[in-house]
MARLUM-444675 format. One record per residue (C-alpha): x, y, z; residue in three letters. Coordinates in steps of 0.001 Angstrom, whole numbers, padded with zeros to 6 digits, always signed. Example, Ala and Ser with C-alpha at 12.3 -4.5 7.8 and 13.67 -1.06 7.14 Angstrom:
! residues 2
+012300-004500+007800ALA
+013670-001060+007140SER
***
This chain:
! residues 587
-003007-010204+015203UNK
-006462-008153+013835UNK
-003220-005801+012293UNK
-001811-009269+010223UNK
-005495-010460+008949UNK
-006766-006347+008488UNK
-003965-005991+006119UNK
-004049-009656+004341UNK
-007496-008973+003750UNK
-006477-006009+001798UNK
-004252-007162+000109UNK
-006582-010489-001382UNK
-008929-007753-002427UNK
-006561-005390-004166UNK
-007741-004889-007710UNK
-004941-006475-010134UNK
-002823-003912-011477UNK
-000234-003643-014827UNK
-000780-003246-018176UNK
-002760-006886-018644UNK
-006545-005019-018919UNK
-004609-001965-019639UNK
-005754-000083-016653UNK
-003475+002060-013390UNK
-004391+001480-009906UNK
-002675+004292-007762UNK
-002332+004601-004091UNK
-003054+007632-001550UNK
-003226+008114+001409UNK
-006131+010492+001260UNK
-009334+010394+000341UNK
-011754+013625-000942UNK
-014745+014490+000381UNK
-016278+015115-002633UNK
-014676+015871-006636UNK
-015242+017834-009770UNK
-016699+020507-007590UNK
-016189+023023-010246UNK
-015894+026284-007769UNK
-013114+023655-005409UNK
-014875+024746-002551UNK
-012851+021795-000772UNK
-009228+022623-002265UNK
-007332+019573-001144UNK
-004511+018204-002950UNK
-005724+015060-003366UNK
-009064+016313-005175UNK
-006970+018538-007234UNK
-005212+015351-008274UNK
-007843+012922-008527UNK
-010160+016063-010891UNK
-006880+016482-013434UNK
-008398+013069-014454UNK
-011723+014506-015103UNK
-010985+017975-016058UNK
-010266+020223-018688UNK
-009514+024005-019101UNK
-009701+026136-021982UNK
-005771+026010-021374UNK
-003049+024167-019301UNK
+000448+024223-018016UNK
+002731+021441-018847UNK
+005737+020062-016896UNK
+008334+023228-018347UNK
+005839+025340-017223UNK
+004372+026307-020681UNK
+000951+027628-021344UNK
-000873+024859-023896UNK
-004312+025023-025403UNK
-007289+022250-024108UNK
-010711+023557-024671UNK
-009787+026629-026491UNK
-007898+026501-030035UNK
-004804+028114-028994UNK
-003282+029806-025773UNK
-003411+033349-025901UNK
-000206+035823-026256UNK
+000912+038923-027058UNK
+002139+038058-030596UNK
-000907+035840-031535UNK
-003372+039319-030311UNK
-005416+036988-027884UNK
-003691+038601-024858UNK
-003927+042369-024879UNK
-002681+044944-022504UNK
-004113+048847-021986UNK
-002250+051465-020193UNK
-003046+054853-019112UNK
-000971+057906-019766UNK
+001791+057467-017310UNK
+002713+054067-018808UNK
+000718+051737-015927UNK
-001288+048999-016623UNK
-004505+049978-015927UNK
-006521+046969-017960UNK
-005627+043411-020106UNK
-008115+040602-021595UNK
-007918+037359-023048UNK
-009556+036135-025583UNK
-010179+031990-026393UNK
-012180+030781-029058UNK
-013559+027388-027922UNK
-012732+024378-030025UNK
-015892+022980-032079UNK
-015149+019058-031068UNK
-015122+020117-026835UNK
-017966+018572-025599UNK
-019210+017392-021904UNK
-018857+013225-021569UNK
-022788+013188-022125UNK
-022220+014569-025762UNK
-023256+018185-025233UNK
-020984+020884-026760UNK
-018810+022710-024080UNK
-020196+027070-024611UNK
-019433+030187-023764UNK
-022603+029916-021400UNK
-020788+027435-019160UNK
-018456+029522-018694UNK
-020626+032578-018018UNK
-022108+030270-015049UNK
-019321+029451-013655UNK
-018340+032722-013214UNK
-022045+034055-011998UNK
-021245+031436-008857UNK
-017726+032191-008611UNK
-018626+036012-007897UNK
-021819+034904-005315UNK
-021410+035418-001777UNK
-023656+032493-000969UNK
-020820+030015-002785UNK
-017768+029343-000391UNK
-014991+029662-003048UNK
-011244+029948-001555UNK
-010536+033169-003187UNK
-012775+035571-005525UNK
-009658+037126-007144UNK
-009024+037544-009696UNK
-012580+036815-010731UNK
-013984+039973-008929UNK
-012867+042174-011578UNK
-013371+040432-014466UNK
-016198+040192-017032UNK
-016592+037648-019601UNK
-017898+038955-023308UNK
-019282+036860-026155UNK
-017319+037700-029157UNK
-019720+035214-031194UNK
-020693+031381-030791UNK
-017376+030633-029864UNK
-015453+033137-028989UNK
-015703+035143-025808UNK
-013269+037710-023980UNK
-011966+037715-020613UNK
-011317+041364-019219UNK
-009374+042102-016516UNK
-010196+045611-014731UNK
-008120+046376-012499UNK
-005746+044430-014077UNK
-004460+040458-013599UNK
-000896+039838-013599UNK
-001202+036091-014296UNK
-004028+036832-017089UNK
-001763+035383-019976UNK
-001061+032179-017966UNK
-004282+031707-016216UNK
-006806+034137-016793UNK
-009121+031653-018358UNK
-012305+030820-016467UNK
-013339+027449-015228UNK
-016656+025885-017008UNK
-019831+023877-014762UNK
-022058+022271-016950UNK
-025336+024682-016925UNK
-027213+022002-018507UNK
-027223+019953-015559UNK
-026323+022301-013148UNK
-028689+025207-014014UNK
-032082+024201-013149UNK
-030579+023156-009769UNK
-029080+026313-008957UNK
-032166+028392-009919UNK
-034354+026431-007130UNK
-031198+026843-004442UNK
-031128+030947-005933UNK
-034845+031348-005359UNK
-034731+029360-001629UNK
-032113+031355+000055UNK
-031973+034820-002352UNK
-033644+036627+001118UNK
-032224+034135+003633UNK
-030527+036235+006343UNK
-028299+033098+008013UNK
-025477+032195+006645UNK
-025346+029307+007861UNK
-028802+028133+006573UNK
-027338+029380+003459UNK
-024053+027391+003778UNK
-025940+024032+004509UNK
-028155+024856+001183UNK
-025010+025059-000703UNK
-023608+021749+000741UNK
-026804+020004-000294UNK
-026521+021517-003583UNK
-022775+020376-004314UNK
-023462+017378-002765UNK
-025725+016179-005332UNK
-023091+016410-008017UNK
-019739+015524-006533UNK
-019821+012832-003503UNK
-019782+008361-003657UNK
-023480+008741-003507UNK
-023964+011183-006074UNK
-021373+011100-008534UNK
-020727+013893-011260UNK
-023509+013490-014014UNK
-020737+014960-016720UNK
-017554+015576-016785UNK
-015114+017438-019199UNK
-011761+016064-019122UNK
-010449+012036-020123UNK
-011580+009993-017749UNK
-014754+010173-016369UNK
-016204+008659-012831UNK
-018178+005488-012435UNK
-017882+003805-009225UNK
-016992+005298-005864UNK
-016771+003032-002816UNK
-016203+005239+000243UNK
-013041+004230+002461UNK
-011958+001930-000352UNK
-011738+003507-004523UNK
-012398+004938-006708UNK
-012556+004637-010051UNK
-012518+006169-013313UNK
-013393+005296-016760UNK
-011994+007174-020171UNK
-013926+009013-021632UNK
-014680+008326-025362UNK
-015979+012411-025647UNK
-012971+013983-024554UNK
-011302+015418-027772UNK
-007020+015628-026992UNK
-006824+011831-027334UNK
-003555+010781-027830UNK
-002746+010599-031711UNK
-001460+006932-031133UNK
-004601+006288-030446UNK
-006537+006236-027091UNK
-006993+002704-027181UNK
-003071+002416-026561UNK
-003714+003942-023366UNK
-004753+003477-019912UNK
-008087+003094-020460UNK
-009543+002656-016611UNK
-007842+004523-013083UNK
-008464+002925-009813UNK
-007803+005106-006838UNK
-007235+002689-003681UNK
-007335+005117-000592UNK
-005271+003925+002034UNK
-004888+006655+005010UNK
-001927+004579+006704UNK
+001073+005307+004988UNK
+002514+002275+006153UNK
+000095+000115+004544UNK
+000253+002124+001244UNK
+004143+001423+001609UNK
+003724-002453+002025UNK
+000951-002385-001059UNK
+003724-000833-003147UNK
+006044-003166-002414UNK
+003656-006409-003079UNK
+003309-004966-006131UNK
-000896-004107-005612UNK
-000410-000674-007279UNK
+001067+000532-010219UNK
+001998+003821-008861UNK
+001968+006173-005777UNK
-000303+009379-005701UNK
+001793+012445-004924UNK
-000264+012701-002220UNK
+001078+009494-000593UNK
+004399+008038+000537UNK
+006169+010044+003354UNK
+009979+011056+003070UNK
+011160+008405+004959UNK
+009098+005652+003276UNK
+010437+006483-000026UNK
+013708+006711+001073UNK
+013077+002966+002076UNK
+011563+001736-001121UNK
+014367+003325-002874UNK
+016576+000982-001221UNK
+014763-001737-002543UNK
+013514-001151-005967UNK
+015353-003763-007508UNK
+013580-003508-010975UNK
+009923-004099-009258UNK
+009407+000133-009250UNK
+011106+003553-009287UNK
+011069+006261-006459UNK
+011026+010407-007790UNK
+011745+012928-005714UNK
+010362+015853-007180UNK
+011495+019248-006094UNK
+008722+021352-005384UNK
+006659+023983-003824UNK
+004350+022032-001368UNK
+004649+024084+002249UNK
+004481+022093+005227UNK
+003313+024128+008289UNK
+001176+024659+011341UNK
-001649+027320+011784UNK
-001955+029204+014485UNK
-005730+029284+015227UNK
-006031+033244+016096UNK
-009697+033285+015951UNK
-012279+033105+019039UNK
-012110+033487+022959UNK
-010115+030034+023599UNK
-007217+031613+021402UNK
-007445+034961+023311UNK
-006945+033590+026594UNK
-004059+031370+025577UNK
-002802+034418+023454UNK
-002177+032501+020235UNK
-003285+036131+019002UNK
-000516+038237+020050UNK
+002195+037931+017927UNK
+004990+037401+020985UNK
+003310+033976+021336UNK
+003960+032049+018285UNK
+007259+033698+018160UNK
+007947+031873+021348UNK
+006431+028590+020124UNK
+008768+028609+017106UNK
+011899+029520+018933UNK
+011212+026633+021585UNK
+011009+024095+018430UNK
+014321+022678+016846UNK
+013692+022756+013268UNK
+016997+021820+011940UNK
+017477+019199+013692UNK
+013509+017878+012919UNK
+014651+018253+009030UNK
+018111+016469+009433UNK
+016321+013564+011232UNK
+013618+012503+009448UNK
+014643+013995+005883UNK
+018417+014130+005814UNK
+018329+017626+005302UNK
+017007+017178+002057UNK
+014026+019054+002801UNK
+014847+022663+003448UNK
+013664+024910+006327UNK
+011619+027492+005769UNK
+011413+031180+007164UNK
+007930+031954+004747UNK
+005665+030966+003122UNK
+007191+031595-000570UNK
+009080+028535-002100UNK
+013251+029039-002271UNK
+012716+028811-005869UNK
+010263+031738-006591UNK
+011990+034765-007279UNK
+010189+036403-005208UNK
+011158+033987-002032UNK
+013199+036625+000528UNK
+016528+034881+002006UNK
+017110+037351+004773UNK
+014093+036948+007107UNK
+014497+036194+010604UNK
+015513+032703+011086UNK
+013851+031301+013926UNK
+016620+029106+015338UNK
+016159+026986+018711UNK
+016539+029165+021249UNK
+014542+028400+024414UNK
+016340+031323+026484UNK
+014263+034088+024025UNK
+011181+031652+023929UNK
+010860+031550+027923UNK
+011136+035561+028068UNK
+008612+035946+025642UNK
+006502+033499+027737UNK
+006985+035583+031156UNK
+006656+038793+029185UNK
+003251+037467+028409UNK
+002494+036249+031846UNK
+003046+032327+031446UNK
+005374+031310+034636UNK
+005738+027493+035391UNK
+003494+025745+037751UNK
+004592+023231+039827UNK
+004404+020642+037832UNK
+006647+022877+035163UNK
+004097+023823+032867UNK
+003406+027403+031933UNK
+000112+029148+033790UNK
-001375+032115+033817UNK
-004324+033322+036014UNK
-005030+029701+036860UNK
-004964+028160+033729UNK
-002378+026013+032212UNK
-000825+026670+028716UNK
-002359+023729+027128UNK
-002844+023440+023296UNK
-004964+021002+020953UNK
-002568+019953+018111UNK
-004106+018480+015099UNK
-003056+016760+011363UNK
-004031+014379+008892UNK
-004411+010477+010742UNK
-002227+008031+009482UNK
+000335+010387+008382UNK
+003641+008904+009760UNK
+006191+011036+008956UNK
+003794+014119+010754UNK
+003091+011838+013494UNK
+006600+011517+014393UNK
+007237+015331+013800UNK
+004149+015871+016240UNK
+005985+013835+018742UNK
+009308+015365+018450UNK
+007169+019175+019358UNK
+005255+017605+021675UNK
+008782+017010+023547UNK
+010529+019954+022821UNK
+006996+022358+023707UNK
+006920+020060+026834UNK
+010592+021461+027518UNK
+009756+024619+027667UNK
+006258+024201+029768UNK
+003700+024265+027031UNK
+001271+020683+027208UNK
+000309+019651+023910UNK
-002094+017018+023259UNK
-002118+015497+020258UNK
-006068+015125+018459UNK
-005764+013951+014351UNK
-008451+013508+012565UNK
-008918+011574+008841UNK
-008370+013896+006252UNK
-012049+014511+004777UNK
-012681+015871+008625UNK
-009719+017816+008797UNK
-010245+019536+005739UNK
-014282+019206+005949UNK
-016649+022253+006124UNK
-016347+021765+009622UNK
-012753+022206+011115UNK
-010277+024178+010112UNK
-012371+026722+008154UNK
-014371+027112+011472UNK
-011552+027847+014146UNK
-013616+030581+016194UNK
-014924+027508+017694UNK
-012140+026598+019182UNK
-011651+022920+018391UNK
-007963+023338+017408UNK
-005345+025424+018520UNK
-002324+024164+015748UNK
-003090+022264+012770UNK
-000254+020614+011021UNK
-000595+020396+006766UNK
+000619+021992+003485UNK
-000579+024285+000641UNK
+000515+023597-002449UNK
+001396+026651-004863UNK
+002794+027205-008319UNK
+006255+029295-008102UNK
+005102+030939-011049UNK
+002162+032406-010309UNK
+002740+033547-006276UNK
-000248+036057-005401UNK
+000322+036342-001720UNK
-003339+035776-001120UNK
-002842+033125+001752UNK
-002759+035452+004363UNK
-005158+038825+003143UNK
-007549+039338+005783UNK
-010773+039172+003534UNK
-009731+035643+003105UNK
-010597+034523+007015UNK
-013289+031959+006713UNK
-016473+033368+008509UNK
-020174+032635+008786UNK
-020482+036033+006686UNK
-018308+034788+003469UNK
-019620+031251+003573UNK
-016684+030106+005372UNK
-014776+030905+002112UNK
-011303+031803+002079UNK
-007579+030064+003031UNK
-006543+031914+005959UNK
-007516+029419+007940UNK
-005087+031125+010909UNK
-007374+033925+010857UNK
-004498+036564+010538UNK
-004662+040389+009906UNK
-001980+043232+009295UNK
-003570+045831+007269UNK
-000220+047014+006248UNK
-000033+043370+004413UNK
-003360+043848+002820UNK
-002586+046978+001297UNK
+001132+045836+000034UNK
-000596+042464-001279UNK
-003074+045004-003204UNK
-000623+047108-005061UNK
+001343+043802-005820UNK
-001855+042158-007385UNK
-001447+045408-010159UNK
+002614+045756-010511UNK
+003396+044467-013871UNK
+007242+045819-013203UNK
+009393+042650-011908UNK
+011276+044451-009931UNK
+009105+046650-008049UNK
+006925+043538-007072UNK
+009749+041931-005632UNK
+010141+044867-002892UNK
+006818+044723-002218UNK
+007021+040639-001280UNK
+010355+041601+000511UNK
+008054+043673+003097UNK
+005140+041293+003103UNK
+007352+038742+003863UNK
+009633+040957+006533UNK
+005612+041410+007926UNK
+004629+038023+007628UNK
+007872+036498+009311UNK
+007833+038839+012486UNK
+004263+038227+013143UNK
+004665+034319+012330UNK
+000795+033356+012088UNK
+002008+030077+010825UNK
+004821+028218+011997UNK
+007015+027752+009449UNK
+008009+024253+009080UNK
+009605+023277+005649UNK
+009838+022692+001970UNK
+008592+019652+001114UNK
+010268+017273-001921UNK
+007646+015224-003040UNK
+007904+011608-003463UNK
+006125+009119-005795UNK
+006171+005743-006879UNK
+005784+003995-010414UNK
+006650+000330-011945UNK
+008711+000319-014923UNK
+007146+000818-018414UNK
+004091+003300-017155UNK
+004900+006593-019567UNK
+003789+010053-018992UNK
+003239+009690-015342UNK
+005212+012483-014471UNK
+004667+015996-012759UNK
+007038+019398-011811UNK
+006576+021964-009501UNK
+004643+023860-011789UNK
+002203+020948-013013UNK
+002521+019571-009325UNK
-000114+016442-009789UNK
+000732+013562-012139UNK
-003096+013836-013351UNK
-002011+016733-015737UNK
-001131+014592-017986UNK
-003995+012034-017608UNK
-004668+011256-021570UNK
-001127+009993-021966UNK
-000859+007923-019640UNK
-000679+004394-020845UNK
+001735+001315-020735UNK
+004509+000539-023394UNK
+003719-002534-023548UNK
+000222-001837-025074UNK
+001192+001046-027648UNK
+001779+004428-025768UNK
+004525+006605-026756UNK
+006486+007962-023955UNK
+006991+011413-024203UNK
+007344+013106-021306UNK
+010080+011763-018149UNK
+010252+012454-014868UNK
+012870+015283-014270UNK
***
């Protein structure tokens, strides 16, 4: 009964949503901890959605993967002499640049022109330790030169393969940032703990990013204006941003509404009362939009967009607690994959439209590997790795070993239903074998907090269940180096949550960060990925085909594999009915 009135009282106080005040109201099931963090020290899908909204670059990609210009006048290539490459002697690469001159109408939403000095600070925290980025690189090796008031030079040294496509820097306003970071620079330049430092850093972002303290500027076509925390947000356009559409931004939406709803469920039944206008890619599950497909009947349409989002479970490697349940020794998460049926998991819940995988590399990179080990059921090889390890059955059938039980803390996002019912299904088939799971989720802005799985030398989780997004076009490899662990030392920086290292890995991921030749880079992801599959610090779950949401006549809400968030697009999104010219559909 409190489920019935919860969810009528929702849907009463659902904002209205169509073209009628010319606004979108989008569902998702997740909600950020904080946005327009310009460093992404929280790297969630759903911020990276929710900040294509708000954000601008000096370029972009578009759906066909193309490079376009934003901030800067035109996207830099070979033929145009804004991309340049240097090689030594013996033909190798041994330096490129970019250059970008900055167009004189970009300005922040407060009016103030966008300069080669935002930049420049972006950059200056990008490279310090104190700021817990996911990755330096490429930004370690490159160095930013003023050409004159509007043109500046990236420069690559060693090199950056992806420089042409993405070697532009990000920006953070240093007008409103700047003073700020001075007084957080002078308070913890000699501080000696980093975790003094790391809770100076959170107060710092804080103040520009989170419900309380929302972004004072912003770049990109919408700006924020009213955050209500479990509930919306919502976004305004912004009447500074310079691409406006050329039929006019008032033919467009002109306000966004984010409605977070963590129950999938709920966001299902919102969808079809017709509260939203559209579906976040981070949203319905398989199996719900397999439903409202059934059921469209002119009211919406369901996508489902082939892409590169990997759906997985850590292995938490780090700390004592993983020792003595050796979750560090290879042999063990060999044996938990082998005891799991992952065909069958795929054909049940997905139909087998959502492939398999044996690494981390999407099928449709060229540089995915086909002829890894595939880690078919087989609990025969999974119960000898077990006894080779010392696990035997107790009486009660589960695995033990020097009097304690094989007993792991399984964790994902709450609310998720489709990796609910996966969790159950390994629950069962672990429980087969003799290893006890117990199943702990946690709301997303936990899960992916400072706190969690950044921090797994504490021990709170032994497998956590999510995905990582990545562009098939620009695959570095850099998930698993080992200077990406999070630690106390880096600022709990970093994406290896798993806490993984093989230095033969590190050194073939370093040589492929420099090989410009096609072919010789795809030998060296053959062996990292012959590495990364025999040591299996993740298990490898599957693909996933993302699936969205959207009533009929809402144009240029659309994303690919390379573009991956419908917020790419954000200034051309707008009704029909109120002007705006369709011009791109979803593929």
């Amino acid at each position: 009964m409190k489920k019935t009135l919860a969810l009528t009282a929702f849907l009463l106080g659902a904002a209205l949503a169509g073209p009628a005040n010319n606004s979108l109201v989008v569902g998702t099931s997740q909600e950020p901890p904080n946005i327009y963090d310009p460093w992404n020290t929280n790297n969630l899908a759903i911020t990276a959605e929710i900040n294509g909204y708000m954000g601008a670059g000096f370029i972009s990609i578009d759906d066909d993967g193309e490079v376009q210009p934003d901030i800067a006048t035109r996207a830099p290539t070979l033929a145009n002499g804004d991309y340049k490459v240097v090689k030594n002697a013996a033909g190798d690469v041994i330096r490129n640049s970019v250059t970008y001159t900055i167009r004189k109408d970009a300005k922040w939403s407060d009016g103030t022109p966008i300069t080669i000095a935002d930049a420049q600070f972006w950059l200056k925290l990008q490279l310090d330790d104190r700021v817990p980025v996911p990755d330096r690189d490429p930004w370690d090796r490159a160095k930013i030169t003023a050409n004159d008031a509007d043109t500046f030079t990236v420069t690559f040294e060693p090199p950056y393969l992806f420089a042409e496509q993405v070697g532009a820097p990000g920006i953070a306003p240093l007008h409103v940032m700047g003073a700020a970071w001075n007084a957080f620079d002078a308070k913890t330049k000699d501080e000696k703990d980093a975790k003094v430092v790391n809770e100076e850093w959170k107060k710092f972002i804080s103040s520009y990013t989170t419900a309380r303290n929302l972004p004072k500027v912003v770049a990109g076509p919408f700006k924020p204006t009213a955050w209500r925390t479990g509930n919306s947000l919502t976004m305004t356009r912004n009447p500074a941003y310079w691409n406006q559409p050329k039929a006019g931004a008032d033919k467009y939406v002109q306000t966004v509404v984010y409605r977070f709803i963590p129950n999938t469920n709920t966001l299902k039944v919102n969808t079809l009362s017709g509260q939203l206008d559209a579906v976040s890619a981070v949203g319905l599950t398989f199996d719900q939009g397999v439903d409202l497909s059934r059921t469209e009947r002119g009211k919406y349409k369901t996508y489902f967009v082939p892409g590169a989002v990997w759906e997985h479970i850590d292995v938490n490697t780090r700390g004592q607690k993983a020792k003595d349940l050796d979750l560090d020794d290879p042999r063990m998460r060999q044996a938990l994959l082998y005891s799991i049926d992952r065909d069958a998991l795929t054909k049940a819940l997905f139909q087998g439209r959502q492939a398999v995988s044996n690494s981390w590399i999407s099928p449709i990179s060229k540089l995915y590997k086909k002829d890894v080990t595939d880690y078919n059921q087989n609990v025969a090889r999974a119960k000898s790795l077990f006894t080779a390890l010392g696990w035997t059955p107790g009486s009660d059938g589960i695995l033990q070993k020097a009097g304690k039980k094989l007993t792991l803390n399984f964790g994902t996002t709450a609310g998720n239903s489709v990796r609910e019912r996966v969790q159950q299904i390994l629950q069962a088939q672990w429980k087969a074998v003799g290893v006890q799971v117990n199943i702990q989720n946690y709301p997303a802005s936990v899960f992916f907090g400072p706190d969690f799985l950044s921090k797994g030398e504490t021990g709170k989780w032994d497998l956590a269940m999510y995905a990582w997004s990545n562009n098939p076009l620009f695959e570095e490899g850099n998930l698993f180096k080992s200077d990406a662990i999070p630690t106390a030392a880096n600022g709990y920086s970093g994406q290896n949550n798993a806490g993984w290292k093989n230095a033969e890995y590190d050194t073939l991921f370093k040589k492929a960060q420099v090989e410009f030749d096609s072919a010789a880079r795809i030998k060296l992801f053959d062996r990292m990925q012959t590495i990364w599959n025999s040591e299996v610090p993740s298990l490898p779950l599957y693909f996933r085909v993302n699936v969205y949401t959207k009533v009929p006549g809402l144009a240029n809400y659309t994303f690919s594999a390379y573009t991956q968030y419908p917020s790419w697009n954000a200034a051309n999104i707008g009704w029909l009915s109120r002007g705006a010219v369709e011009e791109y559909k979803q593929k």
